[in-house]
C-alpha positions in Angstrom: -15.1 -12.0 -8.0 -17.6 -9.7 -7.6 -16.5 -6.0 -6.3 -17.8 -6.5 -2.9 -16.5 -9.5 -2.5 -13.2 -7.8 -3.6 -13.4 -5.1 -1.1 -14.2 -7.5 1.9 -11.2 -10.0 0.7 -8.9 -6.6 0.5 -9.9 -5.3 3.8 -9.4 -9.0 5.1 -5.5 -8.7 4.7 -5.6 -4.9 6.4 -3.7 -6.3 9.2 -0.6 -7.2 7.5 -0.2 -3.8 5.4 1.6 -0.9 6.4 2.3 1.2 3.7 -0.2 4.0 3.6 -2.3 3.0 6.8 -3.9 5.8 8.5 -4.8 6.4 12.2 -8.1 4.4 11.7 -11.3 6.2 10.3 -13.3 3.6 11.6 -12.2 5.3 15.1 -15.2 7.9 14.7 -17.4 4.2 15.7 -20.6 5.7 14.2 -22.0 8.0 11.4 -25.2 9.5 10.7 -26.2 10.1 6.4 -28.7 11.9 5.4 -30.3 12.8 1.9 -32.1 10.1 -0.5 -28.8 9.4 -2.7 -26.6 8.9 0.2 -28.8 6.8 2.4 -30.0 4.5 -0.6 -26.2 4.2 -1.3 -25.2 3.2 2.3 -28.2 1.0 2.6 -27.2 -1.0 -0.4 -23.3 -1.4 0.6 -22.7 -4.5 1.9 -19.7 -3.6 3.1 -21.8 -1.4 5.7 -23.0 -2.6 9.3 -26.6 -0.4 9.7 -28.1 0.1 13.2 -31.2 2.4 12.6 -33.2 4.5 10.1 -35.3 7.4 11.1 -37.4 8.6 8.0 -40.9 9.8 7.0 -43.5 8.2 5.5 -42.3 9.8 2.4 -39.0 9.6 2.5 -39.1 5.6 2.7 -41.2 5.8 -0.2 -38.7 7.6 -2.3 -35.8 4.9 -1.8 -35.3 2.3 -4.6 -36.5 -1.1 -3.0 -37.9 -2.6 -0.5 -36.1 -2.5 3.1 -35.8 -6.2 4.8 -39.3 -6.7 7.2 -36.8 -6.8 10.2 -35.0 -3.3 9.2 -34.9 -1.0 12.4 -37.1 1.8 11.0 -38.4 4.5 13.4 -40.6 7.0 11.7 -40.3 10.5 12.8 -41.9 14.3 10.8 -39.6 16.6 9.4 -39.1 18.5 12.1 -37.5 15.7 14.6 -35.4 14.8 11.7 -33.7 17.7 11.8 -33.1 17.9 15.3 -30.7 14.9 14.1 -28.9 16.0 11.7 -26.8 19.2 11.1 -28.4 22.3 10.9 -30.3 23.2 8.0 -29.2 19.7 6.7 -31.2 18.8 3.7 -32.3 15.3 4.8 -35.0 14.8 2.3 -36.8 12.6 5.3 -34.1 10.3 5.6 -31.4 10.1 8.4 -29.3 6.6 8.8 -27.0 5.7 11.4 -24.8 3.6 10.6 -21.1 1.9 11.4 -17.9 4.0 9.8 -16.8 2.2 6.7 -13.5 0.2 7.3 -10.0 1.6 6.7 -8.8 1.1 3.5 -4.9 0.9 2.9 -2.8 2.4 -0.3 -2.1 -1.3 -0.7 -5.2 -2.0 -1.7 -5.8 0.1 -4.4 -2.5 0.6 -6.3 -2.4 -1.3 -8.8 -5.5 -1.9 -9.6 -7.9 -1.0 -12.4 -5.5 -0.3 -15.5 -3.9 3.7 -15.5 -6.9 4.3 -13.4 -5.8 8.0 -11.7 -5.9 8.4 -7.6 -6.6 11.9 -6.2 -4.4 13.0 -3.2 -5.8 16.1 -1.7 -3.8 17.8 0.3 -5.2 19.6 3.6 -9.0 20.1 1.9 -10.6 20.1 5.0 -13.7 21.5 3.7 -16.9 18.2 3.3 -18.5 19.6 0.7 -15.2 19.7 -1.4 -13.8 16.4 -0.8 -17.6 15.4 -1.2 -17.8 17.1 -4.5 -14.0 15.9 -5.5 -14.9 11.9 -4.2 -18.2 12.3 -6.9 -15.9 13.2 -9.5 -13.7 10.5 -8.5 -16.8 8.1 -9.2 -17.7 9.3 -12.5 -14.7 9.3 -14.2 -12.7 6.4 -12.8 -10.2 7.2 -10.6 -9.2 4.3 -7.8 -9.4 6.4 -4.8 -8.7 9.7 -3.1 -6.3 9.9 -0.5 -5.7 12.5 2.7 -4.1 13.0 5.7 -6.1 11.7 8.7 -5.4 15.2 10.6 -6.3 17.2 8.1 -9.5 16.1 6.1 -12.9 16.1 7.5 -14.4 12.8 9.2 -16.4 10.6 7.0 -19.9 12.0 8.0 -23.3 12.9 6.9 -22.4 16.4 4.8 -19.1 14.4 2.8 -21.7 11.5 2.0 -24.2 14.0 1.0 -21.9 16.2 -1.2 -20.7 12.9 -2.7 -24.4 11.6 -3.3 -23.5 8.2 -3.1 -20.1 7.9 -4.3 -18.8 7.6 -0.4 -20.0 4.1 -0.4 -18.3 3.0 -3.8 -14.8 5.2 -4.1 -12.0 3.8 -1.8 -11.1 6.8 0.9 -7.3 5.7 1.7 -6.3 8.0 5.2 -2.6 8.4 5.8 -0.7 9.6 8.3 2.2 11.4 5.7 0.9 12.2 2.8 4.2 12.8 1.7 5.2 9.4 2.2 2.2 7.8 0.6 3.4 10.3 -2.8 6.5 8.2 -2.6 4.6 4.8 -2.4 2.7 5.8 -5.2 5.9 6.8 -7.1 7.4 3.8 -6.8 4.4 1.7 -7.8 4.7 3.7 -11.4 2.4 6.7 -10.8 3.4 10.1 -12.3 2.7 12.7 -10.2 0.8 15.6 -10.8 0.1 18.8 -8.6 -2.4 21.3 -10.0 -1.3 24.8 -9.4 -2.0 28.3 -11.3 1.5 29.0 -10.9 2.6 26.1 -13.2 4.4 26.9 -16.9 2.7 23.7 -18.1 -0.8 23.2 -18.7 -2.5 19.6 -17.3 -2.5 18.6 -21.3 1.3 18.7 -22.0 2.0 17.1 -18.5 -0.1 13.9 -18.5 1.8 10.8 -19.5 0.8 7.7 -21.0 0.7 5.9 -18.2 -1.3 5.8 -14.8 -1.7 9.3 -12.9 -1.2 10.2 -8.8 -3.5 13.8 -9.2 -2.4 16.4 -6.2 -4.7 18.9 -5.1 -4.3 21.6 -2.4 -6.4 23.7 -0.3 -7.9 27.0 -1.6 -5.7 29.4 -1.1 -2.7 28.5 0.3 -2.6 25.5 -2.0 -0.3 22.8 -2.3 2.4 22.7 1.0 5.8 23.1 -0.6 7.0 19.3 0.2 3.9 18.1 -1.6 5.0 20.1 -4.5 8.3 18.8 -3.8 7.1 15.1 -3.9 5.9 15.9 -7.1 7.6 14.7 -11.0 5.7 17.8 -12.5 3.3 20.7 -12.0 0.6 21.5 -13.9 -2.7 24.6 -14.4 -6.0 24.0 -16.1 -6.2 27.0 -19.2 -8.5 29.0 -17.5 -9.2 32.4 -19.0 -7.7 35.7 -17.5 -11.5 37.1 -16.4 -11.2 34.0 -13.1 -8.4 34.6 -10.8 -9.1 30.2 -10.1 -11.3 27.6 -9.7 -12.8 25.9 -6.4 -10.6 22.7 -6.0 -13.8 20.5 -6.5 -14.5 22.0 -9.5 -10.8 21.8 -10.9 -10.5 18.3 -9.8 -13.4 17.7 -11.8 -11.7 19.3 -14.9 -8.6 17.1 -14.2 -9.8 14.0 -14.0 -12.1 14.2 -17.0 -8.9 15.4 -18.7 -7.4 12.2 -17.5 -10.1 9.7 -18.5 -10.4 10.9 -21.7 -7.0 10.6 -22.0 -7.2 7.2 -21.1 -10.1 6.5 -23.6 
């Protein structure tokens, strides 16, 4: 079965599942992309319902293939492109709306690829970090990234543009307790492991041999202390004494190539 025919069978069953499911992120009803990487991405997701594209001349020319003849294109300069878009956004002449992407439940992606790691992040609210964090996600493998609904940023133009692409092809599971959702993935067979400077162990002599539920926390106050709680093990990166820490998008990044290499 091919992947997207995966997803659409997956999402089919939604209904039925519990465990995991979130307020809805398809609440937010519509969301506008910009950037070349994230509006190619969304445009070739299948999974994605597409109401309009406002772009320059060049812009359109930039994207890899052809749109369909009947495509709702409007074309607009550089300067009314911005007017849609956050400020300062770099849209790169290319602004899609577009339908939110549909829930996806914890169900659907425990379990899946073999000792493939998910990524909890705890209270990053910042886009460009859980942007960053769901690229990393992409490139080295891990099923999905989960949050709370209340405390992560909307799926949105500045998280897909962050992500440059990988918004369309990494699951984003929303919960209501993440706490809860640690204890679903605990009983599916995932170790749990937070990243904190303030562990004894490094991320090396905690990983197991088998699949991996990754917990991040906020910059600065880090980790809540019942996600740490909900944790088998606790964990730093080796950084050197001259860097007090890393941004969480950048340690994530560390982790999971950790992990996948690991794996390989």
């Amino acid at each position: 079965m091919a992947k997207s025919e995966r997803k659409r069978a997956l999402r089919g069953r939604a209904g039925r599942m519990k465990g995991g499911r979130g307020s809805g992120r398809a609440s937010t009803g519509h969301v506008r992309l910009w950037g070349r990487h994230a509006v190619e991405a969304a445009l070739k997701n299948p999974d994605r319902v597409h109401r309009k594209l406002w772009a320059t001349r060049e812009g359109i020319e930039t994207l890899d293939g052809e749109l369909p003849a009947d495509f709702p294109v409007e074309y607009a300069d550089v300067a009314d492109l911005a007017r849609l878009v956050a400020k300062d956004a770099p849209h790169q002449g290319l602004v899609l709306e577009c339908a939110a992407l549909e829930d996806v439940h914890l169900d659907e992606v425990i379990g899946g690829e073999a000792n493939a790691p998910l990524v909890f992040l705890d209270q990053v609210t910042d886009p460009h970090n859980v942007g960053a964090i769901m690229r990393s996600a992409a490139a080295f493998g891990a099923a999905a990234i989960v949050t709370q609904d209340r405390h992560a940023p909307p799926e949105g133009g500045v998280v897909a543009k962050s992500a440059s692409g990988a918004l369309e092809t990494v699951p984003w599971v929303r919960v209501v307790n993440l706490a809860r959702a640690l204890e679903q993935a605990a009983d599916a067979g995932y170790w749990r492991i937070g990243l904190t400077g303030a562990a004894g162990a490094t991320l090396a002599e905690a990983l197991p041999a088998g699949p991996v539920a990754l917990v991040l926390g906020a910059e600065g106050p880090g980790m809540r202390h019942n996600i740490e709680g909900h944790c088998d093990a606790l964990a730093r990166l080796p950084i050197g004494e001259a860097v007090e820490s890393l941004n969480v998008s950048n340690a994530a990044a560390i982790a999971l190539y950790a992990i996948a290499t690991r794996r390989a």
